[in-house]
GUSE-652383 format. One record per residue (C-alpha): residue number from 1; chain; x, y, z. Coordinates in steps of 0.5 Angstrom, whole numbers. Example, Ala and Ser with C-alpha at 12.3 -4.5 7.8 and 13.67 -1.06 7.14 Angstrom:
2
num = 1, cadena = A, x = 25, y = -9, z = 16 .
num = 2, cadena = A, x = 27, y = -2, z = 14 .
This chain:
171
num = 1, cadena = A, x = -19, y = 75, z = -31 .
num = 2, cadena = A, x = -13, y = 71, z = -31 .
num = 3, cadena = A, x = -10, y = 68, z = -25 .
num = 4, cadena = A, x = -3, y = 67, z = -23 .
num = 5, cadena = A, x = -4, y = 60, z = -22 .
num = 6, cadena = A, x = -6, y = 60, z = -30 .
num = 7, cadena = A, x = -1, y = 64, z = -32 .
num = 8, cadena = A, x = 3, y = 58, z = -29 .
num = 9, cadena = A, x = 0, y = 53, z = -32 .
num = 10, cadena = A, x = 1, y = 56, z = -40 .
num = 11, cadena = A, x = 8, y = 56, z = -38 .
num = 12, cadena = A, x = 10, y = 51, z = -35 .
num = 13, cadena = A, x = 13, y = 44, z = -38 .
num = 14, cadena = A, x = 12, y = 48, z = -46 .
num = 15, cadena = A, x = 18, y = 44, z = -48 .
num = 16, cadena = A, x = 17, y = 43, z = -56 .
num = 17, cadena = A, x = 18, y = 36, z = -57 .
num = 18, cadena = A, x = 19, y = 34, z = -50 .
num = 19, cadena = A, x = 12, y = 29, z = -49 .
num = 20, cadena = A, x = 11, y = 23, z = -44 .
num = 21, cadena = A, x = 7, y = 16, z = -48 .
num = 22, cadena = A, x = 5, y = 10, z = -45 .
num = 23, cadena = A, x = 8, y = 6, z = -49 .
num = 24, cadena = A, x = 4, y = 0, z = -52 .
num = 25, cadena = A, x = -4, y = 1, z = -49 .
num = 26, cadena = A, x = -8, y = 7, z = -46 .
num = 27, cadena = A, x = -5, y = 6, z = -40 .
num = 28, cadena = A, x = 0, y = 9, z = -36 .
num = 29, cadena = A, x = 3, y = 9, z = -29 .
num = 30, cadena = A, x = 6, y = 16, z = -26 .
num = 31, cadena = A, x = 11, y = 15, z = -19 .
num = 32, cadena = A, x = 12, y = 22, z = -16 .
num = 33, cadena = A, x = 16, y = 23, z = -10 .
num = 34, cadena = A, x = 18, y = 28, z = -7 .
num = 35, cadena = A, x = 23, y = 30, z = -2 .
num = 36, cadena = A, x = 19, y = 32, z = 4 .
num = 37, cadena = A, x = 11, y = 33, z = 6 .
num = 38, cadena = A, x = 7, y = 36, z = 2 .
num = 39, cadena = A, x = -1, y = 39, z = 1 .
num = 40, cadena = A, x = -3, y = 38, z = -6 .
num = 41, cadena = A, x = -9, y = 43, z = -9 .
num = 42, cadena = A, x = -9, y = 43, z = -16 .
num = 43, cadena = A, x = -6, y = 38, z = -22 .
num = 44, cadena = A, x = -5, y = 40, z = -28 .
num = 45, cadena = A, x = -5, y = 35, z = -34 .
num = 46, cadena = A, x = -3, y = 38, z = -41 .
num = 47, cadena = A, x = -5, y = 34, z = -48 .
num = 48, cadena = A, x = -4, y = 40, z = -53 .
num = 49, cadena = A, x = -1, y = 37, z = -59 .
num = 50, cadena = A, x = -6, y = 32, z = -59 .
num = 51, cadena = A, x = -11, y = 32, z = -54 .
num = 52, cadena = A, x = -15, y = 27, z = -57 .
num = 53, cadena = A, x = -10, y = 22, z = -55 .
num = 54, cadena = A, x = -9, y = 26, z = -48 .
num = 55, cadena = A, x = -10, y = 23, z = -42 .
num = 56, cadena = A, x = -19, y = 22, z = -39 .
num = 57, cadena = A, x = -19, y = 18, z = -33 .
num = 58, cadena = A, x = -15, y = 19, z = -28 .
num = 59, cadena = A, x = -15, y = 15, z = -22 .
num = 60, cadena = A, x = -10, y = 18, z = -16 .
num = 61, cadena = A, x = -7, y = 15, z = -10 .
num = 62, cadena = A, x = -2, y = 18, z = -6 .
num = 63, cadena = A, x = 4, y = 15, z = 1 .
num = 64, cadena = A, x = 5, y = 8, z = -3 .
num = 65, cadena = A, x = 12, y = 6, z = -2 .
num = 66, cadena = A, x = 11, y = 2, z = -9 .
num = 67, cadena = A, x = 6, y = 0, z = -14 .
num = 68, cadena = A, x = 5, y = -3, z = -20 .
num = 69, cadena = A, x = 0, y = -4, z = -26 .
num = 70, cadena = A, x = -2, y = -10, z = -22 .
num = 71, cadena = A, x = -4, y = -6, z = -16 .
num = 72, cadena = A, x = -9, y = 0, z = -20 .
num = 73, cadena = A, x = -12, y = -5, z = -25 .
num = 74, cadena = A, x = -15, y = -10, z = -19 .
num = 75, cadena = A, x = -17, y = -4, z = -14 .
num = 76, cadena = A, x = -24, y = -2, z = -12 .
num = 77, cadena = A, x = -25, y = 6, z = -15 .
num = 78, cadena = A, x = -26, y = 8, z = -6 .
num = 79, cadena = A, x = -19, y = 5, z = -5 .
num = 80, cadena = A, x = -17, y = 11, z = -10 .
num = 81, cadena = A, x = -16, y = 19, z = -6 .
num = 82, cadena = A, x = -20, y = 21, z = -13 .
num = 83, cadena = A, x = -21, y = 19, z = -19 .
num = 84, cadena = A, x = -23, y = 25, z = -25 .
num = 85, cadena = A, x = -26, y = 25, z = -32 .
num = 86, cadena = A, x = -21, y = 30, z = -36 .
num = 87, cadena = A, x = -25, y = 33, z = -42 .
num = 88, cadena = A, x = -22, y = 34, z = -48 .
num = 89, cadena = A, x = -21, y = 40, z = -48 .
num = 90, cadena = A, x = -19, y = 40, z = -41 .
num = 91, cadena = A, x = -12, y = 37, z = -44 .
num = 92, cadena = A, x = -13, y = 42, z = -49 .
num = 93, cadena = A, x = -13, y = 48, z = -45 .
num = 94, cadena = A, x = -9, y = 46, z = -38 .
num = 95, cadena = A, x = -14, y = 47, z = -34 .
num = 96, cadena = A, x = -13, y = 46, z = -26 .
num = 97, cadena = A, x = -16, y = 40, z = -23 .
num = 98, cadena = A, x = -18, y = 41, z = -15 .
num = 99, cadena = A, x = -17, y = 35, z = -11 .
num = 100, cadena = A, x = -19, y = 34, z = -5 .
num = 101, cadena = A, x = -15, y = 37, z = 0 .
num = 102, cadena = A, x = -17, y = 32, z = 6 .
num = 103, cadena = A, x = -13, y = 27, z = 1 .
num = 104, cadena = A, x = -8, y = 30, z = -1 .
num = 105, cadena = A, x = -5, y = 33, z = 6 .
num = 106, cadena = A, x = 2, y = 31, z = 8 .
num = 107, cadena = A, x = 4, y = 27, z = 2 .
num = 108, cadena = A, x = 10, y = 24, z = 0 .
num = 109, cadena = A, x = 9, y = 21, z = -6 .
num = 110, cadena = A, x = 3, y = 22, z = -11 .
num = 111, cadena = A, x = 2, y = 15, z = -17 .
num = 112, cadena = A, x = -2, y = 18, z = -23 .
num = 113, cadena = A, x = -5, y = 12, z = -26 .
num = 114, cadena = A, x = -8, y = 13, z = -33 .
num = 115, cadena = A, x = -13, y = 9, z = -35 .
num = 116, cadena = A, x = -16, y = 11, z = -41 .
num = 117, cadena = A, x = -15, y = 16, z = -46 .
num = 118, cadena = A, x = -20, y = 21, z = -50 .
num = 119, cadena = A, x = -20, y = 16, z = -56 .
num = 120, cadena = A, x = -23, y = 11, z = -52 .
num = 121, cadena = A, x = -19, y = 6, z = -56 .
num = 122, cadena = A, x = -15, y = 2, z = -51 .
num = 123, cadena = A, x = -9, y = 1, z = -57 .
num = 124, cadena = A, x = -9, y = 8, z = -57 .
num = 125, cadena = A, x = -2, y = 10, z = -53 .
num = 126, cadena = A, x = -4, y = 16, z = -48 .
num = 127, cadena = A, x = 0, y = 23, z = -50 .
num = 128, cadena = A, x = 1, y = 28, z = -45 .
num = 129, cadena = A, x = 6, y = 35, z = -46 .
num = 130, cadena = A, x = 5, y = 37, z = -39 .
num = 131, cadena = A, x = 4, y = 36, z = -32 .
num = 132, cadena = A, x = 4, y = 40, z = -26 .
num = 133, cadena = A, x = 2, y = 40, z = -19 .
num = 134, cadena = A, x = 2, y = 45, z = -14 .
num = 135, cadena = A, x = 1, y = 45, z = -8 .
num = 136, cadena = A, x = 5, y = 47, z = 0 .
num = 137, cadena = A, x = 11, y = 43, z = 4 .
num = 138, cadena = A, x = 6, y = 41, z = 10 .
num = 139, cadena = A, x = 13, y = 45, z = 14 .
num = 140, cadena = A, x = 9, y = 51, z = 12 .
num = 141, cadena = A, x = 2, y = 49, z = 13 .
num = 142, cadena = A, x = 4, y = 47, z = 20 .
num = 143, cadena = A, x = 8, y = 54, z = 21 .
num = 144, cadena = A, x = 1, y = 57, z = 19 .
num = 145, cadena = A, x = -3, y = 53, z = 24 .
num = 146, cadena = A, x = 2, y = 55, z = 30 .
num = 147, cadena = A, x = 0, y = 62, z = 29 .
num = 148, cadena = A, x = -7, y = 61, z = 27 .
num = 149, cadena = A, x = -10, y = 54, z = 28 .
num = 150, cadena = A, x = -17, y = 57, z = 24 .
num = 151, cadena = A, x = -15, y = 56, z = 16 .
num = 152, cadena = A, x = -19, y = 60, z = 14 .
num = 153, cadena = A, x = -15, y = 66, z = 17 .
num = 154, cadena = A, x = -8, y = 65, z = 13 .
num = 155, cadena = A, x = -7, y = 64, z = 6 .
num = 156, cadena = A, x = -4, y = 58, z = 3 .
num = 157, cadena = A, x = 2, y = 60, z = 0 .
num = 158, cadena = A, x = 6, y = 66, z = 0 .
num = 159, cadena = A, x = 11, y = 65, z = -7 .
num = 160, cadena = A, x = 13, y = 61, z = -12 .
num = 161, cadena = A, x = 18, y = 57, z = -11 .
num = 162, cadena = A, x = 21, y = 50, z = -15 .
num = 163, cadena = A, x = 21, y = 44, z = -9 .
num = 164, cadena = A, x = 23, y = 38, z = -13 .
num = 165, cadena = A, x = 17, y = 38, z = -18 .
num = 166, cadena = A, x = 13, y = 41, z = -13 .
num = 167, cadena = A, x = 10, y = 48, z = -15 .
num = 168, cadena = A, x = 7, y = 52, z = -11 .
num = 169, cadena = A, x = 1, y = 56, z = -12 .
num = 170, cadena = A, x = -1, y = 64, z = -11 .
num = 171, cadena = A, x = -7, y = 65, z = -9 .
């Protein structure tokens, strides 16, 4: 049974042609801020033109005023939010990646570091088709925590609506 979260994923960012490389090596370093406070659930990373080249571990850090290579090359894997090992077929298929959602509550920026490709070869360049990231504007989670303060009594999301890159989920 589909859900609308992957029916999203199939037609999100499906512009033919339209793709992000790294452009010398396998590594590749994404900066995405958004225009107000935000918890992240879910993050979808697509490769399906050539998902041997797609992106295989990930490594997440979120509030960072600015980063660079330097920054994610030297850091302790504990010093990432998350770090996920993508599958082939992962890339291929869109398939969700949940976060933990302590991590990625009230975030105002997220920096996707990739680190390796599925080729495994570091002067492969990583190609990515697709990337989406679904989540809540906190404004929203805190509203539902005034008039319920259980979580698990409101649902996380109501519509779909488009926040700067932010796309929200329904559940």
């Amino acid at each position: 049974m589909a859900t609308a979260k992957d029916d999203a994923s199939k037609k999100l960012n499906t512009l033919p042609g339209v793709y992000l490389e790294s452009s010398a090596d396998a590594q590749l370093l994404l900066n995405i801020h958004f225009n107000q406070a935000v918890r992240i659930r879910t993050l979808i990373l697509r490769a399906s033109a050539l998902p041997e080249r797609g992106p295989k571990t990930l490594k997440l850090l979120v509030n960072k005023p600015a980063i660079s290579f330097a920054d994610v090359e030297s850091a302790r894997d504990t010093e990432f939010a998350q770090v996920v090992t993508l599958r082939e077929e992962d890339v291929r298929e869109g398939r969700p990646v949940t976060l933990k959602i302590v991590r990625f509550t009230s975030v105002n920026s997220l920096h996707i570091f990739v680190e390796s490709n599925q080729s495994e070869d570091d002067d492969v360049q990583t190609r990515i088709d697709g990337i989406d990231v679904f989540g809540v504007p906190m404004e929203y989670v805190n509203f539902c925590l005034a008039l319920c303060p259980r979580q698990d009594l409101f649902p996380l999301v109501s519509t779909t609506k488009n926040l700067s890159g932010l796309r929200q989920e329904d559940n």
